[in-house]
MMTF fields as JSON, N, C-alpha, C and O atoms, coordinates in Angstrom:
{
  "mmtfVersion": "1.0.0",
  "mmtfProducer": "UNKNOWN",
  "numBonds": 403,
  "numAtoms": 404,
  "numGroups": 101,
  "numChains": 1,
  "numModels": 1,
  "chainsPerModel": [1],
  "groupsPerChain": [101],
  "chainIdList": ["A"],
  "bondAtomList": [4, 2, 8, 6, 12, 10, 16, 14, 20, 18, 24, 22, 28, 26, 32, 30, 36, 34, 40, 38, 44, 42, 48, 46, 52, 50, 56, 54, 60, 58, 64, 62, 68, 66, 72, 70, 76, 74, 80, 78, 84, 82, 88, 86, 92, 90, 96, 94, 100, 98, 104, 102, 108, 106, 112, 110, 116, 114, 120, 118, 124, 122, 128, 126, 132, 130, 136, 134, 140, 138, 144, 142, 148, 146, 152, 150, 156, 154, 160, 158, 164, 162, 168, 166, 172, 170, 176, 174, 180, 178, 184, 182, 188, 186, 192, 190, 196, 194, 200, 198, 204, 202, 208, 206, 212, 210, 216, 214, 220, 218, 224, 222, 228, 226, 232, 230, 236, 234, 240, 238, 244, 242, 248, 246, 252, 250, 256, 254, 260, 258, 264, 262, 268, 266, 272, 270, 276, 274, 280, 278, 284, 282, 288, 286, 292, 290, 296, 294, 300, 298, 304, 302, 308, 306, 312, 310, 316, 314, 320, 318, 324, 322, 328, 326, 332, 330, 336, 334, 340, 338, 344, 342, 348, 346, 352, 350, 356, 354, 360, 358, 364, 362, 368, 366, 372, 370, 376, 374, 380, 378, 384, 382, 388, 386, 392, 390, 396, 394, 400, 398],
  "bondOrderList": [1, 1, 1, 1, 1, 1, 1, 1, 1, 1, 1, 1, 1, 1, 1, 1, 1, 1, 1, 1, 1, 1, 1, 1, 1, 1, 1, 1, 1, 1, 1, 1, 1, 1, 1, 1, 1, 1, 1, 1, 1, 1, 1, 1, 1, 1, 1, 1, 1, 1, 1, 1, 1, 1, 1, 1, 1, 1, 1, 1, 1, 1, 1, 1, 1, 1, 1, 1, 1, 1, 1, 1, 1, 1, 1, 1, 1, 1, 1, 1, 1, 1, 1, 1, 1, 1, 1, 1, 1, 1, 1, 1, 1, 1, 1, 1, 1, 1, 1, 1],
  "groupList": [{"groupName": "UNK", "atomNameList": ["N", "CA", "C", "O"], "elementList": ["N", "C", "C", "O"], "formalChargeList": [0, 0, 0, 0], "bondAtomList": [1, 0, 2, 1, 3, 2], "bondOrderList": [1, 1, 2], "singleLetterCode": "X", "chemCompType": "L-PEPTIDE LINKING"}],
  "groupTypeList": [0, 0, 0, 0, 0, 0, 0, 0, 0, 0, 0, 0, 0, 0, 0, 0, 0, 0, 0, 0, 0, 0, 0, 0, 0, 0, 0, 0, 0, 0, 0, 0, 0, 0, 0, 0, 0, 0, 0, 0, 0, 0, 0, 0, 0, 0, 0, 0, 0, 0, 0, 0, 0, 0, 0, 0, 0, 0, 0, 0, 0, 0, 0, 0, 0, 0, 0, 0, 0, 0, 0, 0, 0, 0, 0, 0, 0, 0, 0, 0, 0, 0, 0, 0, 0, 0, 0, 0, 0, 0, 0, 0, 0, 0, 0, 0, 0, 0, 0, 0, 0],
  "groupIdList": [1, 2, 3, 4, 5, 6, 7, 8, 9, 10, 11, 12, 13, 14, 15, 16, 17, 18, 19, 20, 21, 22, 23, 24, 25, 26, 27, 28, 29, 30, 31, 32, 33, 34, 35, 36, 37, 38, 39, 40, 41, 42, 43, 44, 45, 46, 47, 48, 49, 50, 51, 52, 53, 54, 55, 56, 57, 58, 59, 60, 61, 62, 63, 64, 65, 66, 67, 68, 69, 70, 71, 72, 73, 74, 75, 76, 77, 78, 79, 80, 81, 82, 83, 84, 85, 86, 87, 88, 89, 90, 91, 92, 93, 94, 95, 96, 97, 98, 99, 100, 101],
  "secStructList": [7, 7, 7, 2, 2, 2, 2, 2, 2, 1, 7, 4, 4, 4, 4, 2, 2, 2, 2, 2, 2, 2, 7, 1, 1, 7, 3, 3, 3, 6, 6, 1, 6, 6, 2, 2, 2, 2, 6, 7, 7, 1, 1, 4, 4, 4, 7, 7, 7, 7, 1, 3, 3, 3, 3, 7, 7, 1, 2, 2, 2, 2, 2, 2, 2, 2, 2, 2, 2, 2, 6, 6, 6, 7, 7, 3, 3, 3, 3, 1, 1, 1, 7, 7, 1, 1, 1, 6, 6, 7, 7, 1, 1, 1, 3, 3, 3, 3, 7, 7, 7],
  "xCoordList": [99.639, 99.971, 101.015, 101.952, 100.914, 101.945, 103.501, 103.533, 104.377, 105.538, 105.701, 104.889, 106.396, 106.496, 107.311, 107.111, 108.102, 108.995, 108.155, 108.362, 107.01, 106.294, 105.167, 104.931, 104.68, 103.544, 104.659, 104.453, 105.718, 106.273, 106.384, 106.255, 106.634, 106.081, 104.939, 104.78, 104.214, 102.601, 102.525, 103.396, 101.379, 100.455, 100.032, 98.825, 100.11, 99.494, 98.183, 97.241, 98.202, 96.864, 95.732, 94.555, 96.226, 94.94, 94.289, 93.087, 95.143, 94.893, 94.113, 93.479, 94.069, 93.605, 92.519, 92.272, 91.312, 90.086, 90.51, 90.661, 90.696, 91.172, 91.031, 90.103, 92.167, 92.602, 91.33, 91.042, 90.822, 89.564, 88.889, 88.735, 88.427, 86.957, 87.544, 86.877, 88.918, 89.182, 89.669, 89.629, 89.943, 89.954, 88.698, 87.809, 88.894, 87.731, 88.227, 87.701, 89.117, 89.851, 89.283, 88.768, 89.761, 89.943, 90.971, 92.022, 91.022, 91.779, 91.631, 90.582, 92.607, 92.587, 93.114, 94.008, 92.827, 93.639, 93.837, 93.252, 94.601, 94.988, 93.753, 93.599, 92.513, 91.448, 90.195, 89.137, 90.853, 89.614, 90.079, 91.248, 88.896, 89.629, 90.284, 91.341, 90.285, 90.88, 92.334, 93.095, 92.765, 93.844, 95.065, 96.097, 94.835, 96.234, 96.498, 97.54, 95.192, 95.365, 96.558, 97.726, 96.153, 96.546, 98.193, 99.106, 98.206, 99.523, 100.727, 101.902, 100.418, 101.31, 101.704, 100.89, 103.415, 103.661, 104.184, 104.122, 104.848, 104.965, 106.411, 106.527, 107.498, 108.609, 107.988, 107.94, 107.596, 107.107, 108.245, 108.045, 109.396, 110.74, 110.236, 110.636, 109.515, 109.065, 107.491, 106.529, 107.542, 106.466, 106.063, 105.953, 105.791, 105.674, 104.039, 102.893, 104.636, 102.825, 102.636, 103.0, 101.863, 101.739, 100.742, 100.118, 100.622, 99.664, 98.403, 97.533, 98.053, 97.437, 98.184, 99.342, 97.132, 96.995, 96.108, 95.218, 96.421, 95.58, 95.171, 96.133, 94.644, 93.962, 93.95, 92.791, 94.746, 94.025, 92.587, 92.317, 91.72, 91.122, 91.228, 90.742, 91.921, 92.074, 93.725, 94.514, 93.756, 94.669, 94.507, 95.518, 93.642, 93.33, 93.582, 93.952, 93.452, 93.66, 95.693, 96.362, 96.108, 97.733, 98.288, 99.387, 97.687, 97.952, 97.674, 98.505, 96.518, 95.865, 96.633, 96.626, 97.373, 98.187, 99.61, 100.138, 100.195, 101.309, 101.657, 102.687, 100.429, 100.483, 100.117, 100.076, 99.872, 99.035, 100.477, 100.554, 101.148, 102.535, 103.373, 103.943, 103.606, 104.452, 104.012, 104.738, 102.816, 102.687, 102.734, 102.656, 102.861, 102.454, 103.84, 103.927, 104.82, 106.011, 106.13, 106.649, 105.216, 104.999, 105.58, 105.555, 106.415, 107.14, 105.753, 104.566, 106.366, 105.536, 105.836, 106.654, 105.327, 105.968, 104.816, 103.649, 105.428, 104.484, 104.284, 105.243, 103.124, 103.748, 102.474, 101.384, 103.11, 102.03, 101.702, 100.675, 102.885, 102.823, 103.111, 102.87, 103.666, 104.288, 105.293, 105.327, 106.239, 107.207, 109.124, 110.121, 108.861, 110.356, 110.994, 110.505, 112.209, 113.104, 113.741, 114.075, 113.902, 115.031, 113.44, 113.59, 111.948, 110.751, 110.506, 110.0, 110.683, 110.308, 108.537, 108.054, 107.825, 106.616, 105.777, 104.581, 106.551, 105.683, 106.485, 107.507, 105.962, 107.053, 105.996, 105.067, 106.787, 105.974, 105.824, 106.85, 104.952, 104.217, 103.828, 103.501, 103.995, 103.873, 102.424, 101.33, 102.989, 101.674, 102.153, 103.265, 101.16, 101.484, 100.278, 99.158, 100.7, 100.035, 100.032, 100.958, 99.018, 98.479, 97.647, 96.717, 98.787, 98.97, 98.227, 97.606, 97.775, 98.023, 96.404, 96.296, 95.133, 93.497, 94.179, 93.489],
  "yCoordList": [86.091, 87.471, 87.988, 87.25, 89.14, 90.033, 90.516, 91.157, 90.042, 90.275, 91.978, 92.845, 92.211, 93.348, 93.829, 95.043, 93.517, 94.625, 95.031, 96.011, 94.045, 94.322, 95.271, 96.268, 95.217, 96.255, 97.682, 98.694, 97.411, 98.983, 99.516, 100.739, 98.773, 99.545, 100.357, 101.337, 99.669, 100.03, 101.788, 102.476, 102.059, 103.242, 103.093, 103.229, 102.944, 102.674, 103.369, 102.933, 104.642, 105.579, 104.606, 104.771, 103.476, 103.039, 101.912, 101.652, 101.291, 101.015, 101.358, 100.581, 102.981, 103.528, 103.331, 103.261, 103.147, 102.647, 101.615, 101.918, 100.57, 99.39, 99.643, 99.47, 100.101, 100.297, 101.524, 101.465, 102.298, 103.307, 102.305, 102.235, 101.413, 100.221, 99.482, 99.327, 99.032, 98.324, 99.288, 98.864, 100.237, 101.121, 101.968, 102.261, 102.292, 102.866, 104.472, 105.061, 104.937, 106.754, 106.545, 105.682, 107.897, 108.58, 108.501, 108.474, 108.442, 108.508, 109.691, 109.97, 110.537, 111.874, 111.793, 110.948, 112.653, 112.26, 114.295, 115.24, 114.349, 116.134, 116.167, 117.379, 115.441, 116.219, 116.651, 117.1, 116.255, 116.644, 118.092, 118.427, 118.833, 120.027, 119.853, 120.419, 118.983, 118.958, 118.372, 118.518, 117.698, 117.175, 118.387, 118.049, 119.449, 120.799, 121.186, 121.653, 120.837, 121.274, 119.957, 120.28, 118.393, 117.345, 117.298, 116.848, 117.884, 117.328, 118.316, 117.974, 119.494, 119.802, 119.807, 119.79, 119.84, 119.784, 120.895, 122.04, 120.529, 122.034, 122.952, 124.167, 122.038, 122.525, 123.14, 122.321, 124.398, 124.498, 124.18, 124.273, 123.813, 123.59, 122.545, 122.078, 121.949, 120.209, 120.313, 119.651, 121.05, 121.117, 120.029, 120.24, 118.58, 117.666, 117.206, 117.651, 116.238, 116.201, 114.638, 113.961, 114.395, 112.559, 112.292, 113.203, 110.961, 110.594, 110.591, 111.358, 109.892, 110.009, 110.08, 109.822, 110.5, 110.58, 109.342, 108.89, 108.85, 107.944, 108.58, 109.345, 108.898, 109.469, 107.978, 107.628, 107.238, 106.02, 106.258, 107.382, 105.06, 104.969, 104.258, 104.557, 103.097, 101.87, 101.545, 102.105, 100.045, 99.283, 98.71, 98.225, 98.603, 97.628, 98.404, 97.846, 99.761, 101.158, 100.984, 100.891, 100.986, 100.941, 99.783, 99.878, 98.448, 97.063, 97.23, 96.796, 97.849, 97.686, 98.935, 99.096, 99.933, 101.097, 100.501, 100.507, 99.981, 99.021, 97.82, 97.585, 97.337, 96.284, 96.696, 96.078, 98.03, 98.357, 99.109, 99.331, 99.329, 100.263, 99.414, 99.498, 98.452, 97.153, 96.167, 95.859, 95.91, 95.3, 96.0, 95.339, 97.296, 98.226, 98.992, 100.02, 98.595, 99.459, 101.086, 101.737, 101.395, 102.798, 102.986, 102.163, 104.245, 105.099, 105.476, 105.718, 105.409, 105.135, 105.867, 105.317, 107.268, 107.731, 108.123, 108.451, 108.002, 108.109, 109.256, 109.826, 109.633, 110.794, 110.676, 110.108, 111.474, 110.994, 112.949, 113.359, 113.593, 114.684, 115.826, 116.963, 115.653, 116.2, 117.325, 118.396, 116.758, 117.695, 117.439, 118.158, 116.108, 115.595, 116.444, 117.054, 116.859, 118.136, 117.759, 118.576, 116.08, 115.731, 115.992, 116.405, 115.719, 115.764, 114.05, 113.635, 113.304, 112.082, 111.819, 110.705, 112.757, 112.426, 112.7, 112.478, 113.138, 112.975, 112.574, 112.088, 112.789, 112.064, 113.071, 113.854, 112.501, 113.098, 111.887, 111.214, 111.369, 110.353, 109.014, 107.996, 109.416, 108.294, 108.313, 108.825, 107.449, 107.615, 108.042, 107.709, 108.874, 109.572, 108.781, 108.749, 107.984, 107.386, 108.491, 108.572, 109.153, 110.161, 109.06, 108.343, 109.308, 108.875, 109.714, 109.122, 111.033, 112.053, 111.823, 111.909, 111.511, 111.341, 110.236, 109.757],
  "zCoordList": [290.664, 291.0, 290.015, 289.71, 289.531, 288.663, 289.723, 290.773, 289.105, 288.885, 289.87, 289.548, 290.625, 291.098, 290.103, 290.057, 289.307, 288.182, 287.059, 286.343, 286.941, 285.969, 286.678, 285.996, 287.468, 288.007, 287.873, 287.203, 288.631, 289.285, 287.788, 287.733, 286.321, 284.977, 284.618, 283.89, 285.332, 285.089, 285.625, 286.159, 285.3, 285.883, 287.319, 287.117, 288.412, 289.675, 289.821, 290.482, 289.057, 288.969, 288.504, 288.824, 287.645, 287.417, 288.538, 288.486, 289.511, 290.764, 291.648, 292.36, 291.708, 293.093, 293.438, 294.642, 292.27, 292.553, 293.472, 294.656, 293.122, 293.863, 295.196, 295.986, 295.295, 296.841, 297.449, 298.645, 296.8, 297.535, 298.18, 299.399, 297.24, 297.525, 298.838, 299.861, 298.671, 299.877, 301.87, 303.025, 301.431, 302.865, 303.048, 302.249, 304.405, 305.252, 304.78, 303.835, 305.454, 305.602, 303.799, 303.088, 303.711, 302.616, 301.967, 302.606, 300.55, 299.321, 298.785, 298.203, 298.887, 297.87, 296.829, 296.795, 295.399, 294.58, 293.996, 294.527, 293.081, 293.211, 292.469, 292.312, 291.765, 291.63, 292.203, 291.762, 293.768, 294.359, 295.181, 295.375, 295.595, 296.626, 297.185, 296.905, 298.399, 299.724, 299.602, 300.558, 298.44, 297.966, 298.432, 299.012, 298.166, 297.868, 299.541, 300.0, 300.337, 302.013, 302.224, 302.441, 302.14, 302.565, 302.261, 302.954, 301.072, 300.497, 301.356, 301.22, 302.204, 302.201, 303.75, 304.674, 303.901, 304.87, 305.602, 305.154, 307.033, 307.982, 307.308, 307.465, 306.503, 305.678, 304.061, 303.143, 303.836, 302.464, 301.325, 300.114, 301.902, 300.595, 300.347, 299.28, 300.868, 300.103, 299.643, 300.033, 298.973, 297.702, 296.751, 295.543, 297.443, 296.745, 295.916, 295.974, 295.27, 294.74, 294.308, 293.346, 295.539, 295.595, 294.458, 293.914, 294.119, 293.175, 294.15, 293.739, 295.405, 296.104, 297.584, 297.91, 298.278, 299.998, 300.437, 299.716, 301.648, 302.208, 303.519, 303.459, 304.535, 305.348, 306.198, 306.422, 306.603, 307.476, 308.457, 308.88, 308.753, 309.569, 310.497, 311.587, 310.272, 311.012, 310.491, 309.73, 311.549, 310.946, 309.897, 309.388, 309.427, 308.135, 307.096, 306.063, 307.115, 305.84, 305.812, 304.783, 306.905, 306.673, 306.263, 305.717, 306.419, 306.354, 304.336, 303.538, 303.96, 302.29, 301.716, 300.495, 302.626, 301.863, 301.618, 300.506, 302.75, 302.812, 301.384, 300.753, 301.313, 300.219, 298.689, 297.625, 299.089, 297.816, 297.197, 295.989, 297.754, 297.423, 297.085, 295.997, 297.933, 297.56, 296.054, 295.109, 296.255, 295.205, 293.663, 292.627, 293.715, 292.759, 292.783, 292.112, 293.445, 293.13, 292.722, 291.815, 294.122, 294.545, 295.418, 296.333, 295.518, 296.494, 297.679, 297.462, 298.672, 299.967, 301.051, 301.788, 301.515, 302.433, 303.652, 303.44, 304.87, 306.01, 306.829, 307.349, 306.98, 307.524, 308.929, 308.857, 310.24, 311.089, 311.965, 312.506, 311.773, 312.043, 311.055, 311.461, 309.628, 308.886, 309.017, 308.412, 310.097, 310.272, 309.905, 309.981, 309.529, 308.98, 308.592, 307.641, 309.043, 308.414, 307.066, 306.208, 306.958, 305.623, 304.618, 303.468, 305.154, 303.571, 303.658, 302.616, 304.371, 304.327, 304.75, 304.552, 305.234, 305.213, 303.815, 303.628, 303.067, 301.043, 300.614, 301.098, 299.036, 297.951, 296.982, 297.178, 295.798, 294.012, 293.508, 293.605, 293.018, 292.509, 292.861, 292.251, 294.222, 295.322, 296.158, 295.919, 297.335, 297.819, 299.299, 299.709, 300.157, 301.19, 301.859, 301.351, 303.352, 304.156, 305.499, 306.306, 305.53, 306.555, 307.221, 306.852, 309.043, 310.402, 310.84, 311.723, 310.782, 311.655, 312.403, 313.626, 311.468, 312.386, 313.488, 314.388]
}
């Protein structure tokens, strides 16, 4: 296994395939449509812009988003209602684990 200081160098974008093939939900990425609805939350001051969204389906989609962030030294934020007042349910170049189906 690669070095977590050495991955969190890397591109994670080139990952995401990866992790698509292994979860059920959906993977958005900002080039698809539905990406600009997902990303945003109920505070518009947090205008963020994740590398991807995860849409869970299961436990097994949060268990492979969980590891896929960790091992890849990606900023990881959860969001299950998107109403955090501090902006903790996104990030910018991270990955946003959508609780909310």
């Amino acid at each position: 296994m690669t070095d977590v200081a050495e991955r969190a160098a890397q591109d994670p974008a080139q990952d995401l395939e990866q992790l698509k093939g292994r979860i059920e939900g959906k993977l958005l990425t900002d080039s698809m449509p539905e990406y600009e609805q997902a990303r945003m939350v109920a505070d518009l001051t947090f205008n963020k812009r994740p590398l991807a969204i995860v849409k869970a389906a299961s436990v097994e989609d949060v268990v492979e988003t969980i590891g896929f962030a960790r091992d890849t030294g990606t900023t990881l934020a959860v969001r299950s209602g998107g109403h955090s007042v501090a902006g903790h349910s996104t990030c910018d170049r991270g990955i946003v684990l959508d609780l909310s189906g």
